[in-house]
N, C-alpha and C positions, 0 to 999 in steps of 0.2 A: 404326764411327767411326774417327778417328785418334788417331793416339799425344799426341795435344795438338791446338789451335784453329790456323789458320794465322797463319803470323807477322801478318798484318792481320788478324785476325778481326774480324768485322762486329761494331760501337758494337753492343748489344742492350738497350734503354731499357726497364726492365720496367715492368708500371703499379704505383702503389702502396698500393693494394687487395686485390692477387692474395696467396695467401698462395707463401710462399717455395718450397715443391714443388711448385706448379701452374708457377711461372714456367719451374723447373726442367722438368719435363713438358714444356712449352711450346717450349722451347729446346732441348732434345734433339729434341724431334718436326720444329720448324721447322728446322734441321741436315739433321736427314732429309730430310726435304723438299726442301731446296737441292740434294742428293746426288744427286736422282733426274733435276737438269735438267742438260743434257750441251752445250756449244756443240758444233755438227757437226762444226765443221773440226779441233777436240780431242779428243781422247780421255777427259778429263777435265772430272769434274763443276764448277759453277758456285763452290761453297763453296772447296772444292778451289783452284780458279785464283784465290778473291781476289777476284769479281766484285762480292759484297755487302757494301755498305760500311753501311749500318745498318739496325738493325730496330728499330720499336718497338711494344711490346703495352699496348693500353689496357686499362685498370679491365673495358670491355665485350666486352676480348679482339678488339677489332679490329687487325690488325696490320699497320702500313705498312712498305715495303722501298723503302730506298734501292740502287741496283746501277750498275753500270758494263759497258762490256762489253771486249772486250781492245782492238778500236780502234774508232772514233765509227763510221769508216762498215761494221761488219762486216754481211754482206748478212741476220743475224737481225735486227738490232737494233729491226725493228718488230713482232717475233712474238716473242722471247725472255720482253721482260715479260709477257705473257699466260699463255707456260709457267710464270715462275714462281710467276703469282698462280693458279692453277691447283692446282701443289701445294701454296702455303699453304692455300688454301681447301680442301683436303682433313685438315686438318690437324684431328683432333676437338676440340672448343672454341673454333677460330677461326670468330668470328662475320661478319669481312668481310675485304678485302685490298684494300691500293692498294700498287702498284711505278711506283717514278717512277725514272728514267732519269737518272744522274747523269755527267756527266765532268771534276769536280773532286774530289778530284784524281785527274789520269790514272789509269790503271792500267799497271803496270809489273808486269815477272816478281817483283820483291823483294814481291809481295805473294801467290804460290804457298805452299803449303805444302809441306813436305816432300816428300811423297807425290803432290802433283801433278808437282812434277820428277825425280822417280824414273821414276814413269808417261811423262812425254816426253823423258828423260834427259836434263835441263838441270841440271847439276853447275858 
């Protein structure tokens, strides 16, 4: 993981049923998860750049994602979502996934983290 959440880290809405270590579980694994999807034209994972603007885990452990992508018309933007409901659904305990496609608000660089502008050297 990183030295801390990105300066925007994704709203993450737990259900409030779950008991407090499973959400925790839940939310290091879906982290991971976001880690493993990469935009091509980057070098840097999805979490990383700021793409996921919220997540929320129901009672049934179904988990929706909100994301963005760096511009409206970037040539994944109709196969991205797919990748990342993919690795949610890999995620053990998550029982469904929906990723809906947000562009309010934009995405701008002030929402990288650290480590993704070290990775593209934007100081």
């Amino acid at each position: 993981m990183t030295d801390g959440p990105a300066p925007n880290a994704p709203d993450v809405t737990p259900s409030s049923t779950l008991p407090p270590e499973e959400i925790d579980r839940l939310t290091d694994e879906l982290i991971a998860a976001f880690k493993t999807v990469y935009d091509p034209e980057i070098p840097v994972d999805i979490y990383e750049l700021g793409l996921i603007y919220r997540v929320a885990i129901s009672d049934e452990r179904h988990v929706d994602v909100d994301m963005t992508l760096t511009a409206p018309g970037c040539p994944v933007a109709g196969e991205m979502p797919g990748w990342v409901e993919n690795a949610v659904a890999a995620v053990p305990g998550v029982s469904g996934v929906d990723v809906r496609m947000v562009f309010d608000p934009p995405w701008d660089q002030s929402r990288m983290s650290d480590e993704a502008r070290v990775a593209l050297d934007m100081w």
